[in-house]
N, C-alpha and C positions, 0 to 999 in steps of 0.2 A: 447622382442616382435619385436623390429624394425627386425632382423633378417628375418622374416616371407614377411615382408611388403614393398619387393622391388621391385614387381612391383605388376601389380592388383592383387586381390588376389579373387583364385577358393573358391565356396563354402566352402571347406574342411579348406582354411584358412580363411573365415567369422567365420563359426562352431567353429575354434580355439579362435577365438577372444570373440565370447558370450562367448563360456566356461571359461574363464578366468575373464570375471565380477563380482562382488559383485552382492548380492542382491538390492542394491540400484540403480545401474546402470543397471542391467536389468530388474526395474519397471519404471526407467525414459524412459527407451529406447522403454519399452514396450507403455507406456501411446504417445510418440510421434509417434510410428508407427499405432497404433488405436487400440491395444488390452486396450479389455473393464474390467474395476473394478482391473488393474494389482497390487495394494495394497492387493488384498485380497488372491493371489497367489502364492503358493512357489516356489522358486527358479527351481525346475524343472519343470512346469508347463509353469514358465514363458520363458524359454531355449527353449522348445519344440513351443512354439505359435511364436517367433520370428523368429529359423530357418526356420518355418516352413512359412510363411510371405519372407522369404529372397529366399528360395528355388523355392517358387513360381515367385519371379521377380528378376531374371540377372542384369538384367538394371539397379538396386537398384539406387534411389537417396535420400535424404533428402528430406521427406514427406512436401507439403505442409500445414499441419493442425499443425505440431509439437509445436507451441507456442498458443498449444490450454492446459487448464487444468493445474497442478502445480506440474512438475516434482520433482521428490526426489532431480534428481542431478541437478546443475543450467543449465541453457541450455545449455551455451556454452561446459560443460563437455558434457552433450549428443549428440551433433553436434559433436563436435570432436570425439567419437566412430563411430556415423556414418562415419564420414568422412575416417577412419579407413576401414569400412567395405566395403563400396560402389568404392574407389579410391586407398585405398593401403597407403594414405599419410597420417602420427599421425606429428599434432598438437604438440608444445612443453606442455610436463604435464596432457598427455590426460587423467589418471587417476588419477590424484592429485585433489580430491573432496576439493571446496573451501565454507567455510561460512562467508556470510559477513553480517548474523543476528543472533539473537538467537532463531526465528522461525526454522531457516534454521536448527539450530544447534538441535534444540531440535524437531526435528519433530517425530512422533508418529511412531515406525513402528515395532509392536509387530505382530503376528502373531498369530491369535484366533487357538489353540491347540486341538487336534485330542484327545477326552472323552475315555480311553479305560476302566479307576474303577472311581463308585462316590461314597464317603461316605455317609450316612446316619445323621450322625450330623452334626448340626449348629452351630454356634460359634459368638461372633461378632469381627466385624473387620473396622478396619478407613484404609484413605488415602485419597489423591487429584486424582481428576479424568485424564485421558488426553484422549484425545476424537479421535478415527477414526471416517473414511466412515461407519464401517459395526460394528463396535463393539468399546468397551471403554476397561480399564483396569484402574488400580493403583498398587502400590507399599505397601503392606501391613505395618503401621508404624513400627509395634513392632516385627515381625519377616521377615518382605522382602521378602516374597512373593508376586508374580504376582496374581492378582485378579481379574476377567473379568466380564464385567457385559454389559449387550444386547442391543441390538439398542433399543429396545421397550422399555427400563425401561430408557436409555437416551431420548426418544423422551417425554416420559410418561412425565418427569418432566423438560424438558428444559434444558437439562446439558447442562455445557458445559466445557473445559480443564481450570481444578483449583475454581475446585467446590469440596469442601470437603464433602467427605461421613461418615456417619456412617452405614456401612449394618449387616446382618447376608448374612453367606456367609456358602459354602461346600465345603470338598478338592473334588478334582480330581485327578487323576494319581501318588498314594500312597501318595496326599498330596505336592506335589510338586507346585502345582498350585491349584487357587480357586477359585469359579464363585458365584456371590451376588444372594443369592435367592430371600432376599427385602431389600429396602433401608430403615434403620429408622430415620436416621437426617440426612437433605443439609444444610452446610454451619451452623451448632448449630439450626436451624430450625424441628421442627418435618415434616417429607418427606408431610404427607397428607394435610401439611397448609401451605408449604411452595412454592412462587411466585417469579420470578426473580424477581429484580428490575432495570432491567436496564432501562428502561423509564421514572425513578420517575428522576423528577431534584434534584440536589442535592442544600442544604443547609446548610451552615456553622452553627452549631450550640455550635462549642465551640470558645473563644475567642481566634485572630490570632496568641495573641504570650502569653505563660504561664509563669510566676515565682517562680521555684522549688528550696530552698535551694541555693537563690542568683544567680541560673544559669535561662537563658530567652528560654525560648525552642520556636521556629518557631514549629506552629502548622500548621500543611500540609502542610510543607516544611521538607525540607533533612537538619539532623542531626547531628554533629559528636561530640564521647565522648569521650574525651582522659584521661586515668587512669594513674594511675603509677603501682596499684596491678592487679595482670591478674586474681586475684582468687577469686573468690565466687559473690554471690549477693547482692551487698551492700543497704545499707540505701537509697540511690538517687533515685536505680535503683526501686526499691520497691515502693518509692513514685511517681514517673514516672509512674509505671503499677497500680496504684491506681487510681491516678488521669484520666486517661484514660480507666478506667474499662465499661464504658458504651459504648466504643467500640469494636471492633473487634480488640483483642489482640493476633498478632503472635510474637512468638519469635525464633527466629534461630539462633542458638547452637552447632558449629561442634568441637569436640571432647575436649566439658566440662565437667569438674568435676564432679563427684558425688553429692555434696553440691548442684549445680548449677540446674544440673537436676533433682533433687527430689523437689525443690523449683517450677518449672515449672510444673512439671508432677501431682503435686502435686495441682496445682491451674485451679479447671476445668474452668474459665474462659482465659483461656490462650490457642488458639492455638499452640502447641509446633512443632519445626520441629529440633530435637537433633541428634547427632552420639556421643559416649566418645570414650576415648582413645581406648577400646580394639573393634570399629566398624568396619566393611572393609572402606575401599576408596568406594567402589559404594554406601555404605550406608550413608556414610556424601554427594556424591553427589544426589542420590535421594533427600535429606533430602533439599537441598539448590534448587532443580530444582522444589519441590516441596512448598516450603514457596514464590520462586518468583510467580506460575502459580495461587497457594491462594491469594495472596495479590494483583495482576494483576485482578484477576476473582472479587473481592473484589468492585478495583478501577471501573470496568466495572460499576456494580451494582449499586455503589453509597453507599455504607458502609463506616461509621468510619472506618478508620482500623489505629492501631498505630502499627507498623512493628519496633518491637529490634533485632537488627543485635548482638549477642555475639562473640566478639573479628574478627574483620572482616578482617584480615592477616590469621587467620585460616580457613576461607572459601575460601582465595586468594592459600595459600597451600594446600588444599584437592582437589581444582581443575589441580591445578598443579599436583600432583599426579595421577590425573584420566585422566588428559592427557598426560602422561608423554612419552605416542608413538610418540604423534606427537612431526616434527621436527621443525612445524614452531612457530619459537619465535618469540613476541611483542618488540616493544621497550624499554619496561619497564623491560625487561628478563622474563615475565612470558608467559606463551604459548598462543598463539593468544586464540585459542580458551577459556579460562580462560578470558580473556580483556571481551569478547563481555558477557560473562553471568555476571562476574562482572558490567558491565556498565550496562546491564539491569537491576541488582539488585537493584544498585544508582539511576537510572534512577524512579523507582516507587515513587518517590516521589519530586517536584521540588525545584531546589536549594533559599533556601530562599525566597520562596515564600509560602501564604498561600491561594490560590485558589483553592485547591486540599483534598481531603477525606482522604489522606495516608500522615503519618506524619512517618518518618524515624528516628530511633535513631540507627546511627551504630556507634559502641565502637571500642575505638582502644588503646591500649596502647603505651606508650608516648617513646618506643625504635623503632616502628612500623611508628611512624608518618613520618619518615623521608624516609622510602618507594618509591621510586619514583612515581608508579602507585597513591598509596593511597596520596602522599603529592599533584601533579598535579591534578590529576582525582577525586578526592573527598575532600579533604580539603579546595582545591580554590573553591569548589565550593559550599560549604555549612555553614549551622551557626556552630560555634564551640564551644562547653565546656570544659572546663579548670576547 
């Protein structure tokens, strides 16, 4: 590109420069020059309203409203396009998208899809919600499909991103996709009775620290269970999810056993959020991006929730996997972007403390503990079982 960009540059090289954007970077670009609703717009739409903005003013500068609203890209990645377009001069890494949260990482940006066949059956179907401006969607658990469901029926019941649905739902376009025609459980709730609670205060109502089988478990505090067998669901772990059965039980599962997951799938008091061995990569990471936005939406509320992490070096490599494009590594060798969803995971619940409604049980086996991320980043900083 620099090639292009030696001295100002005519329309035809601004025109070259959209053309070569992502769709992320021309809804940021879009939202700072003042095209209105640019998330609900596709990529050519969005091409067309921008030139068409640039065409009109020569002059082009860096708008002053731009740090209006919440761009896709971070600012400074949108300024520096501008700055591209307007002067001729790119910034070092102008299109090296940077995330320095897991909002940032995880931001919503599906595209509500053009109806061309609708089936006539109903089916039912789960998942966690993640919520836009004009529409929702999920990830359908048990076959991964995309599932949409309308602003009205999110306003109707106060969703919000990691709010677990039960709908009946219909394909669309031979099935490929599905849109919820009603919702019948939020959050294990029947849909007609069921109230957010994010305004009720919370109350401790179990005691701070528990004694399972000689081990002391920090209750609403962060966990950690180190094994020596990596396989099945033992005795411990059993009495764990007993004892806290009267709350909100999630468990997350990335590419367990058969044994492991018939044991969960199997206990309808159990949140499950599973991939096994033969799952894609995007299906162990929905699975993991989806038990953190449940158990977050969870803590919001003010719900018990006891959140079991299975084998938590396996959710560290299924995200390595899922990012395996990106170049930028952690200092720990694992990919930046894997740090920050891992740390949010840990994060839902505080290090040995018990103030909090999420109590963390993440399992690790005992060749794993020496990991540098997981021995620094989570073992310093939590209660530990042995």
């Amino acid at each position: 590109m620099k090639d292009i960009l030696n001295e100002v540059p005519t329309f035809d090289t601004k025109k070259e420069v959209i053309l070569s954007l992502g769709v992320y970077e021309l809804r940021g670009l879009a939202r700072v020059l003042g095209v209105k609703s640019p998330t609900t717009k596709k990529r050519e739409e969005l091409i067309s309203l921008i030139l068409e903005i640039i065409e009109n003013n020569e002059d082009f500068t860096f708008p002053n409203n731009a740090k209006r609203g919440r761009p896709f890209k971070t600012l400074s990645s949108v300024q520096n396009i501008l700055d591209v377009i307007a002067t001729g001069s790119e910034s070092e890494e102008v299109f090296t998208q940077s995330f320095s949260t897991y909002e940032d990482l995880t931001v919503f940006d599906q595209e509500m899809p053009v109806i061309t066949m609708q089936s006539s059956d109903i089916f039912p179907c789960t998942g966690v919600l993640r919520k836009g401006k004009t529409f929702g969607y999920f990830v359908d658990s048990s076959k991964q499909r995309l599932v949409y469901i309308s602003q009205d029926q999110i306003a109707k019941y106060e969703l919000e991103t990691g709010d677990f649905l039960d709908c009946a739902v219909f394909e669309i376009n031979n099935g490929t996709k599905c849109f919820v025609k009603k919702i019948n459980r939020i959050n294990g709730v029947i849909a007609e009775e069921y109230r957010p609670l994010i305004y009720r205060d919370y109350v401790q109502t179990l005691p701070t620290s528990i004694e399972i089988e000689n081990k002391i478990v920090s209750n609403g505090g962060r966990n950690v269970l180190i094994l020596k067998n990596p396989l099945f669901m033992n005795a411990y772990l059993e009495n764990l999810l007993s004892y806290f059965s009267k709350s909100k039980v999630v468990f997350l599962g990335i590419n367990i056993c058969y044994e492991d997951k018939l044991f969960v799938t199997k206990n309808r008091n159990i949140f499950s959020f599973t991939s096994d061995y033969s799952s894609r990569i995007s299906d162990g990471y929905d699975r993991i991006i989806d038990a953190i936005n449940f158990v977050g939406r969870m803590s919001e509320t003010n719900e018990d929730v006891f959140f079991l992490v299975n084998d938590f070096a396996s959710v560290l490599n299924c995200l390595d996997a899922y990012f395996q494009n990106d170049e930028r590594q952690s200092i720990y060798g694992h990919k930046e972007k894997t740090i920050i969803i891992a740390k949010k995971l840990i994060s839902l619940a505080k290090a040995k403390s018990n103030n909090r409604n999420v109590t963390n049980m993440l399992i690790c086996f005992k060749d794993d503990a020496e990991n540098e991320f997981i021995k620094n980043e989570l073992i310093k900083i939590s209660n530990i079982l042995e």
